[in-house]
N, C-alpha and C positions, 0 to 999 in steps of 0.2 A: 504494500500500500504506500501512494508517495506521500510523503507530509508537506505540506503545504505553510512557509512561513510569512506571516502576513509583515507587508511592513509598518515599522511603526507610525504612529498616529502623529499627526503634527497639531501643534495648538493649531492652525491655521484651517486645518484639512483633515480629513481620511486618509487619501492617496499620495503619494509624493508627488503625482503626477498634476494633479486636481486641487485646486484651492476652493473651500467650498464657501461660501459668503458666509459670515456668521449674523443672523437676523437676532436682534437686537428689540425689542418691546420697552418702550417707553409709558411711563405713566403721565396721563395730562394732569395738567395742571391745575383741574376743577376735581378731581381726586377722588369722583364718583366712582362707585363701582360697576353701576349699569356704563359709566364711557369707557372703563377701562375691559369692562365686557365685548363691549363691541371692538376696541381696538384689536383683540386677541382672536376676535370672529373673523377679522379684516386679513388678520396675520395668518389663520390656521392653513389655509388652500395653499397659503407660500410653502410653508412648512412641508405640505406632504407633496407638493412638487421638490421640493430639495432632497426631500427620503427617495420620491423615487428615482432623481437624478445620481443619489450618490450609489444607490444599490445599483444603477444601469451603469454607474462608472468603475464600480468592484466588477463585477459581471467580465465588464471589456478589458479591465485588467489583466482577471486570470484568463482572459481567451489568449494575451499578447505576449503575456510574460512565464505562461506554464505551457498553454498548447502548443504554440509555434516552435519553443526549442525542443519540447519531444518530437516533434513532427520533421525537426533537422536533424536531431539526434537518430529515428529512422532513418531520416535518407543516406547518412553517412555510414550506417553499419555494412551495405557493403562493401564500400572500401577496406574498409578497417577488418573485416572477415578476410579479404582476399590473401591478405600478407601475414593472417596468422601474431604470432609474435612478434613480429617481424616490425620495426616502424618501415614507413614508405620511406626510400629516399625521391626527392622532387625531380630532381634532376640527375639521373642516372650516367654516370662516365664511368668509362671504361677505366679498367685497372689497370693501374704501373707494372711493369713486367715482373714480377716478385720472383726470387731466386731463393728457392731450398733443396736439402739433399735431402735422399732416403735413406735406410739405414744400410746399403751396401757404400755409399756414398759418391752416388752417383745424383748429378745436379738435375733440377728441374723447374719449367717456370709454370704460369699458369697456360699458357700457350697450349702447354701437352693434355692439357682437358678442353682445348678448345671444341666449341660446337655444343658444351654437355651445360645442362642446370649443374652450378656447383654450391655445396654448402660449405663455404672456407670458415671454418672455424682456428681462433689463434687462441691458445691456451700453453700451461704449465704445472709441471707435475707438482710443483710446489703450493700450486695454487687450488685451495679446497675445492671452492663450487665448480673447478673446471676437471676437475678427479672426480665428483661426484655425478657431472651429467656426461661424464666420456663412455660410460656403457648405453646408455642409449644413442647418443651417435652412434655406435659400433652397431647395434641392432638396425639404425634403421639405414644405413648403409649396407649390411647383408638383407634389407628387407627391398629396398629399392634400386642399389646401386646397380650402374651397368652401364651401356652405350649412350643412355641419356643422362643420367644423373650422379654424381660423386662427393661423398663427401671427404672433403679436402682438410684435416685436422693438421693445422703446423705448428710443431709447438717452440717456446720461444727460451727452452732452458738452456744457461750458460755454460752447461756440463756438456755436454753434447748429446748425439742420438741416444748414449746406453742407457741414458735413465730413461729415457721415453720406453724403450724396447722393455727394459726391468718392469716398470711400471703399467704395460702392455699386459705382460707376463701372468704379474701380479693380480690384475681386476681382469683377467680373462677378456681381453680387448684381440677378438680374431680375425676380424671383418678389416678395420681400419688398417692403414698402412702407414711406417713412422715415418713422420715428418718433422725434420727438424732447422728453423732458422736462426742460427748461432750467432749472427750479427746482428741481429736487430733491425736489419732490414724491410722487413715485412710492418713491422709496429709502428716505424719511423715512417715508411711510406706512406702507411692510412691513417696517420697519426690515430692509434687507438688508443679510447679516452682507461681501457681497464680491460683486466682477464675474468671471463671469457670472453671475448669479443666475437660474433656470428656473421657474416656477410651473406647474403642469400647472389648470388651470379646469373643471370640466365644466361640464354643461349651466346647472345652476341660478345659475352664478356665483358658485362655493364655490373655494377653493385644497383639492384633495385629496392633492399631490404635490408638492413641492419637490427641485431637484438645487441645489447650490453647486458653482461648476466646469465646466466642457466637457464635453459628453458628445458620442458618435457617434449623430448624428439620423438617420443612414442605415442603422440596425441595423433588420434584422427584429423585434427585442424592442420599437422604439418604434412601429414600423406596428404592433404586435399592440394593442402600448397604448392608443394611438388609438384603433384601431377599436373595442377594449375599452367605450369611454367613452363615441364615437360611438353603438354598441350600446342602451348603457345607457338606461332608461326615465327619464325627468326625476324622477318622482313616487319611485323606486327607485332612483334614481341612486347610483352607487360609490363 
């Protein structure tokens, strides 16, 4: 149920919007009661047009100031569905040529996934919530991965690949493949604000989606997303 909080009252008004006349009753000055009767008979028609002006002007309030933003608030949902966790980026550019090796240490750039939805995830073993949501990456890259779509995990530890591989090892990570950028290159290029940082890639090799933070890769919202992307025509791409 939504709560509705009215604003407050002004000496002046009801509405902040509405300044209502404040109607005033003077006593004459022969101090009868039958003229002061009729003064108040004179006044009363004003009154109950004021009542009903200020109830038609509450009325148009909540039509202005509660209907119309759920009514925007609907229209935007699907945007805001499309990309999942994901915020939009506005204006989508292509990514800098990023250099990492794998754990035989052999080099690779993003090039070598050209053509594929890619989920570039940068993370570190040191870093909790990016140890915490590395198994479900690893799931839904064996659940989706392949000639359309890869999820791309590079991680940015100072030791090198072995601790990604140990740490692989360790939380049973089968599906993913180590990546590791020892320079700091990859962080410095997209200037990323924290770990785990998510880039969502489509086809053309544009960033359309960014998360900062952990999210649940095993949501039905990101298989929708995906295939959203995978869908998508290169030449029209989302």
């Amino acid at each position: 149920m939504m709560l509705l909080r009215l604003p407050e009252a002004r000496t002046t008004g009801f509405l902040p919007s509405i300044e209502v006349p404040v109607v005033k009753i003077r006593q004459r000055e022969t101090g009868f009661v039958g003229t002061r009767f009729k003064v108040m008979k004179s006044v009363f028609p004003r009154l109950v047009l004021a009542a009903i002006f200020v109830s038609a002007a509450v009325l148009l309030w909540f039509e202005i100031r509660v209907t119309q933003p759920e009514q925007a608030a609907d229209n935007e949902k699907p945007a805001a569905v499309k990309l999942g966790p994901f915020n939009r980026i506005d204006n989508p550019k292509s990514l800098p040529e990023l250099h990492f090796v794998d754990g035989s240490g052999a080099q690779h750039t993003l090039a070598d996934f050209s053509g594929k939805v890619v989920l570039l995830n940068l993370w570190a073993t040191w870093c909790p919530p990016c140890r915490e949501e590395m198994p479900s990456l690893d799931r839904l890259h064996a659940r989706m991965g392949g000639n359309d779509f890869h999820v791309l995990a590079i991680s940015t530890d100072l030791q090198g690949i072995s601790v990604v591989q140990t740490f692989y090892q360790t939380a049973g990570i089968s599906s993913l493949e180590a990546y590791i950028d020892q320079n700091g290159e990859t962080e410095s290029a997209l200037k990323v604000p924290g770990l785990p940082t998510t880039l969502l890639v489509d086809k053309r090799g544009k960033a359309i989606g960014v998360k900062v933070g952990p999210a649940d890769w095993d949501s039905d919202t990101v298989t929708a997303v995906v295939n959203a992307q995978i869908a998508a025509s290169v030449d029209g791409g989302k």
